[in-house]
C-alpha positions in Angstrom: -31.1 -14.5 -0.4 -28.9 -17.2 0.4 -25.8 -16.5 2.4 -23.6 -18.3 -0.3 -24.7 -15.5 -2.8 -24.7 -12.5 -0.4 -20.9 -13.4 0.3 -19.5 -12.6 -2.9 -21.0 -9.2 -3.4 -19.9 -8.5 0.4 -16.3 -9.4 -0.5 -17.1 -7.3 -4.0 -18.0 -4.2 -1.7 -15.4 -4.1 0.7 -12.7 -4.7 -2.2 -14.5 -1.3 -4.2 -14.1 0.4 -0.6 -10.5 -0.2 -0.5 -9.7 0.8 -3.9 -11.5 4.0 -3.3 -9.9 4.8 -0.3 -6.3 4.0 -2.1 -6.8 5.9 -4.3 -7.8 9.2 -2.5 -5.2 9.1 -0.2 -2.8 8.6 -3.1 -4.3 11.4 -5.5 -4.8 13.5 -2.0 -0.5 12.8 -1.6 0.3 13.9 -5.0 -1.6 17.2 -5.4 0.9 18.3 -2.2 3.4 21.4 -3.4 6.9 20.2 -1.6 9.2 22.8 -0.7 12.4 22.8 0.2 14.1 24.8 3.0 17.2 25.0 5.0 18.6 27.0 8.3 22.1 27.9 8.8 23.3 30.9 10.7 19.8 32.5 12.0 19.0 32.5 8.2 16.0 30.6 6.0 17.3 29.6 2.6 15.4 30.7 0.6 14.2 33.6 2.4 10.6 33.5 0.3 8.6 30.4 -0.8 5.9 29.9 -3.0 3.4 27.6 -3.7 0.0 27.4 -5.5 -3.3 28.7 -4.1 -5.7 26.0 -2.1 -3.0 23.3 -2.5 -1.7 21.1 0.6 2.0 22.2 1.4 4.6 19.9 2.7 7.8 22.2 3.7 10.7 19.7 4.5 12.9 22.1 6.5 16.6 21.0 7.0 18.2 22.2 10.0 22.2 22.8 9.3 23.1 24.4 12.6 23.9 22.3 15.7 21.4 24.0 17.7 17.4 23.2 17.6 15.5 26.0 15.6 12.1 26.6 16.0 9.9 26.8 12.8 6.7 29.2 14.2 4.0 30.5 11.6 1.0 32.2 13.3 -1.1 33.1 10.2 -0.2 29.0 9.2 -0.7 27.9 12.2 2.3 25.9 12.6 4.8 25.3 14.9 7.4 22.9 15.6 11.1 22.1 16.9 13.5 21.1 15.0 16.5 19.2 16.9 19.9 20.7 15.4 21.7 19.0 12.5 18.3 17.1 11.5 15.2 17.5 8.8 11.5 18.2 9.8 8.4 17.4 7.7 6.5 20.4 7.8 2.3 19.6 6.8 0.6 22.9 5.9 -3.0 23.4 5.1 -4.2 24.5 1.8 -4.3 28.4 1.6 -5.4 31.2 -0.3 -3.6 33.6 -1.9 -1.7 35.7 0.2 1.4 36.2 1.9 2.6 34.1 5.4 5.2 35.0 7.3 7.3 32.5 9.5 10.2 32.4 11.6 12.6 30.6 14.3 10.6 31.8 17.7 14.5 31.5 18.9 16.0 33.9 16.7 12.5 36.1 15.9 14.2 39.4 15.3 16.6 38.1 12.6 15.4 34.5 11.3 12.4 35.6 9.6 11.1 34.1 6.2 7.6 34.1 3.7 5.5 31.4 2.2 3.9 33.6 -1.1 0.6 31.8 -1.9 -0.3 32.6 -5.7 
């Protein structure tokens, strides 16, 4: 075959391929559940979450105090620091139905909170 005709189904191809992977990562973004949380005073507001069974989870977490928090879930698997006065993105895995406790590893004893998976 003649590289003159081989071209156009090339560029053909690799145009398919891109559309494919466009539109995974886009239908892959919108099936995430976003939750909303804030700290203030040793305190998650809300105290419980929820969010739908084998769904990805994206907690944005707003930090009020002035002082970095630390968001720790062992059963999530998460962890990260969150500077004070600032927001955090907050990727979880899809889960199954069950209850996941969190909390600040600062403030363990009193800044404690639950992602309910139904």
């Amino acid at each position: 075959m003649p590289f003159s005709r081989t071209l156009p189904k090339l560029t053909m191809f690799a145009a398919i391929a891109l559309v494919s992977i466009a539109a995974t990562g886009t239908a892959s973004a919108q099936s995430a559940t976003e939750i909303q949380l804030s700290y203030k005073d040793k305190k998650f507001d809300p105290a419980e979450i929820s969010a739908p069974a084998n769904t990805p989870i994206v907690i944005k977490l707003k930090n009020l105090d002035a002082k970095a928090m630390e968001f720790e879930s062992k059963t999530l698997k998460v962890e990260k620091v969150v500077a004070g006065s600032s927001d955090a993105t907050i990727n979880v895995r899809a889960q199954k139905p069950g209850r996941y406790e969190f909390f600040d590893e600062y403030n363990e004893k009193v800044a404690r909170g639950a992602l309910v998976v139904k």
